[in-house]
N, C-alpha and C positions, 0 to 999 in steps of 0.2 A: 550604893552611891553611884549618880550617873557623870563620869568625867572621859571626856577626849585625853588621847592618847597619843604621846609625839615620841616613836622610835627614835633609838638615835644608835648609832652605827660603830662610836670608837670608843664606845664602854665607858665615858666620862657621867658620873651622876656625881649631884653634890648628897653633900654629908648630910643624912635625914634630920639633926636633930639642930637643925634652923642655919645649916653650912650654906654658903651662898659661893657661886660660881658665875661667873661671867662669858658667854659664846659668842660666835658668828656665825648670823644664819643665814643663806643663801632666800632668798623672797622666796622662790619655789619650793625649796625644801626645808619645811620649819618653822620657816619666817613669817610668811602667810597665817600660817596657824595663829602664831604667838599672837600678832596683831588684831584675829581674828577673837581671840580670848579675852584679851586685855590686860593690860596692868592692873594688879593686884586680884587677879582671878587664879584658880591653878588648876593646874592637867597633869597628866600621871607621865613621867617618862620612863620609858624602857626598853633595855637592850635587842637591838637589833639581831638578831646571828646570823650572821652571813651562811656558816656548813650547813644549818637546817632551813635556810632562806624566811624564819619564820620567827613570831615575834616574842621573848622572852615575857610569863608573866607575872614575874616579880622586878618592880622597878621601883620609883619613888614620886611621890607626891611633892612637886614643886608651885611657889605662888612667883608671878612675875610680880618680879620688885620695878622692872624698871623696861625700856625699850627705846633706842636709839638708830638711825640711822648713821651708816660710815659706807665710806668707800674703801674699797679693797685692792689689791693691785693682783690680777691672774697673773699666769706663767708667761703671757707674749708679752706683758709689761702693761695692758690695756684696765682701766680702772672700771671695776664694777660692784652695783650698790647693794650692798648686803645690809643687815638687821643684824645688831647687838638687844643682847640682852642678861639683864643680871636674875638669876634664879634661885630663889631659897628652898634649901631642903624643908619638907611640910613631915615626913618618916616616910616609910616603910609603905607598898601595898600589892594587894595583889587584882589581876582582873583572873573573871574564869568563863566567858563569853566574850567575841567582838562582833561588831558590825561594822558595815564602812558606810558613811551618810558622804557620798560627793566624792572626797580624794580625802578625808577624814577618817580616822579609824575612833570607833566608838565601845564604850561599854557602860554598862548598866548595873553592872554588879561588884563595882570594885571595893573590895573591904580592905580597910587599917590592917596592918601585921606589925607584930612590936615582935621582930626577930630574940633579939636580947632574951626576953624573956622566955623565947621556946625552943633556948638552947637546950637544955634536958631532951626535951622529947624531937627535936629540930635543929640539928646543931649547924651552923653556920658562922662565916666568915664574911662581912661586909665590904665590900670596896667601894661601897660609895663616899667620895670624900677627898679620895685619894687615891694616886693612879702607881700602881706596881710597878718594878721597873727591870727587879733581879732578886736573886737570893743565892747563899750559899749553905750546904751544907757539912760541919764538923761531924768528924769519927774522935771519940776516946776511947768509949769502951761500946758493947754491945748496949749495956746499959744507960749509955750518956751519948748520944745523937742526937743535938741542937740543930734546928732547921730555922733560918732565916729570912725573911722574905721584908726587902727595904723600898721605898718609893715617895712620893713627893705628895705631901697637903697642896690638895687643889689651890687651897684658900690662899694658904701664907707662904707657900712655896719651900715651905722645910721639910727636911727630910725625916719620914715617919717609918717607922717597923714594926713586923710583930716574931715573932720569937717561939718555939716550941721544942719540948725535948720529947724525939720519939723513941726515945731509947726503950727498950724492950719489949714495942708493940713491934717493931721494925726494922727491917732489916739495912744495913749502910744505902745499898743499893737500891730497894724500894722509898726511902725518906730522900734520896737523892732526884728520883723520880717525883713523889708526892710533890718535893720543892717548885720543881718545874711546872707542876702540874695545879699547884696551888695557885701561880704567878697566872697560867694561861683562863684559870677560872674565874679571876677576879677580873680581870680584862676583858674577858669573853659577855661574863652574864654580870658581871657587877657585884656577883656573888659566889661566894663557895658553898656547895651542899654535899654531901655523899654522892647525889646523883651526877652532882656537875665535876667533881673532881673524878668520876669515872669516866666522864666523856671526855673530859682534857688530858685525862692520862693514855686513853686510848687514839687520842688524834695526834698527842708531845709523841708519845713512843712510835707510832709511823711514820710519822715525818723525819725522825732519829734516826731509824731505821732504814730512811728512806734519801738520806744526807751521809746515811756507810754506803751503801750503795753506789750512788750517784759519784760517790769522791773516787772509790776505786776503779770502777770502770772506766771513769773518764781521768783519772789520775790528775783529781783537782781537792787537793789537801784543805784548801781555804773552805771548803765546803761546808767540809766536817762539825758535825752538831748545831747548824743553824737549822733553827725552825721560826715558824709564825710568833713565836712567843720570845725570839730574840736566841741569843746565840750561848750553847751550852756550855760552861766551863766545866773539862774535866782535860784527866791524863792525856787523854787522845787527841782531842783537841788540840790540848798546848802545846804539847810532844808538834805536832803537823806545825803550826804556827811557827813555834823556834825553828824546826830542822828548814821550812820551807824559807824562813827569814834571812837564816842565814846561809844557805845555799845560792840565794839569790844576790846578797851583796858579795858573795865570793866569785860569783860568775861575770860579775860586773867588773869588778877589781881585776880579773885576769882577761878583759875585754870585750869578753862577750857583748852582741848586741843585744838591748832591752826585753825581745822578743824571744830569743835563743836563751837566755839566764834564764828569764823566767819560765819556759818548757823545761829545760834540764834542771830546773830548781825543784820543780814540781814531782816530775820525774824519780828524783834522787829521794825527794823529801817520802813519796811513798813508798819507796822502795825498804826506806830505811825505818819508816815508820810499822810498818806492817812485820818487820824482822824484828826490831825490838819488843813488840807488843806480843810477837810470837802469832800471829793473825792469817790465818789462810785467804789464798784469793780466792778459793772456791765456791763460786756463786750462790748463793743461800748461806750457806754454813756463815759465808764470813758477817752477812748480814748481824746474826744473831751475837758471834764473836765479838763484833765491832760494838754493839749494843751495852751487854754486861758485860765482857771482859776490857774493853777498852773503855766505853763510858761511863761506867758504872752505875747502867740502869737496871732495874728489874722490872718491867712488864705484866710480870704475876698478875694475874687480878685477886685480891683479898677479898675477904667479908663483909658485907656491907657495913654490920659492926666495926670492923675494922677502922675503913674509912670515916666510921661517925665519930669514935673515938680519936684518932689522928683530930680530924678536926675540934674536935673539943679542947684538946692542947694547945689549943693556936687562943689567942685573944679575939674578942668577937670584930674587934676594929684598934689602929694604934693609936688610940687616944686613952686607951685603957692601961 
């Protein structure tokens, strides 16, 4: 099947099975295209990835319902005229060649994929529809680890989830990971696979890694577990937040000025934080420390079985 192809950058796709979403498209980036198609024709969209600068090939088959001009108001406050447009999810597809005809990206071969159906042998996670936002994850026993993952219908604006218990595939610490890791997948490629939740867990856990780091050295507590994928709730984290919270209205209260509280807030707040947690400052080692013993990650890389299974427990989309 021969259909043009319009990246799109911030992982928003609508819901394949006739979801509709509404954009703004800058004329040069998108807009152009849409007009160039027309109303009621449609083009495949698909995730952008910025870390591989290169273009995801499973995205979704949209038909433009509609097209509008609006003005827009930029950052200096000056108005400028962008393209709205309303788009209905058409499903699922995939391209496996492009070309580019002009400033147009092309393909020739793009085939229907009805995911759903080849979850046995394909197992995945949708996010088209609806945009992730967070999740947490419960410990009861080694056998009962419910992992959560909640975020908003594109369409109607409520809040949607899906739900899985990975108890006895996994460990507290790795399902706490997966959580993280599921959230950056759907965001990233619009979709979860075995493959994509290997690359999200391998980019979440360095940048984790990479946020113990940076907060010790630089003895900046607020740091701690913020990644691309938003900011990670565990022990360590909160631990840093409270101590750093309240050190700093204590410093205020006994007059310190704004600049001097918040250095010796920061200060105290690691100090004390890395003595509770029992955490070496010892460059490397603590990396690792800060990771699993304080955030409650595991890194491990499992079986690729593994990961197909994990996602098999998850619902294919939360409309299910």
């Amino acid at each position: 099947m021969d259909m043009l192809i319009m990246p799109v950058a911030n992982g928003i796709l609508p819901r394949p099975e006739g979801g509709t979403i509404t954009g703004m498209f800058i004329i040069e980036n998108g807009g152009q295209l849409l007009l160039d198609v027309g109303v009621g024709r449609e083009i495949l969209i698909c995730p952008w990835i910025a870390e591989e600068q290169g273009l995801y090939p499973v995205g979704v088959i949209v038909r433009i319902v509609n097209i509008w001009n609006h003005q827009a108001i930029d950052d200096t406050g000056a108005e400028i005229p962008v393209l709205m447009a309303k788009l209905e999810g058409r499903g699922h597809a995939r391209w496996y060649t492009m070309r580019t005809t002009g400033s147009y990206i092309y393909s020739n071969d793009v085939e229907h994929i009805n995911l759903k159906k080849m979850r046995k042998e394909y197992p995945a996670i949708s996010g088209a529809g609806w945009a992730p936002q967070g999740g947490f994850t419960e410990f009861r026993d080694k056998s009962d680890i419910p992992v959560t993952i909640y975020g908003t219908d594109l369409e109607t604006g409520q809040e949607v989830s899906i739900t899985a218990n990975l108890g006895g595939l996994v460990e507290l610490e790795q399902a706490h990971t997966i959580e993280h890791s599921v959230i950056r997948a759907l965001t990233t490629y619009g979709l979860c696979t075995a493959r994509t939740l290997v690359e999200a867990m391998s980019r979440e856990t360095d940048e984790l890694k990479k946020s113990v780091e940076f907060s010790i050295k630089h003895t900046l507590p607020e740091v701690l577990g913020l990644t691309a994928s938003g900011a990670c709730g565990n022990p360590m984290t909160n631990l840093a937040q409270f101590y750093l919270a309240n050190e700093f209205v204590g410093n205020i209260e006994a007059g310190k000025s704004l600049n001097e509280s918040l250095d010796k807030a920061r200060r105290t707040a690691m100090s004390q934080l890395t003595s509770d947690m029992g955490l070496t400052t010892q460059q490397g080692i603590r990396v690792l420390q800060g990771l699993k013993k304080g955030m409650a990650h595991d890194d491990t890389i499992l079986k690729l079985e593994t990961y197909k299974k994990v996602i098999s427990r998850f619902p294919y989309q939360p409309w299910e």
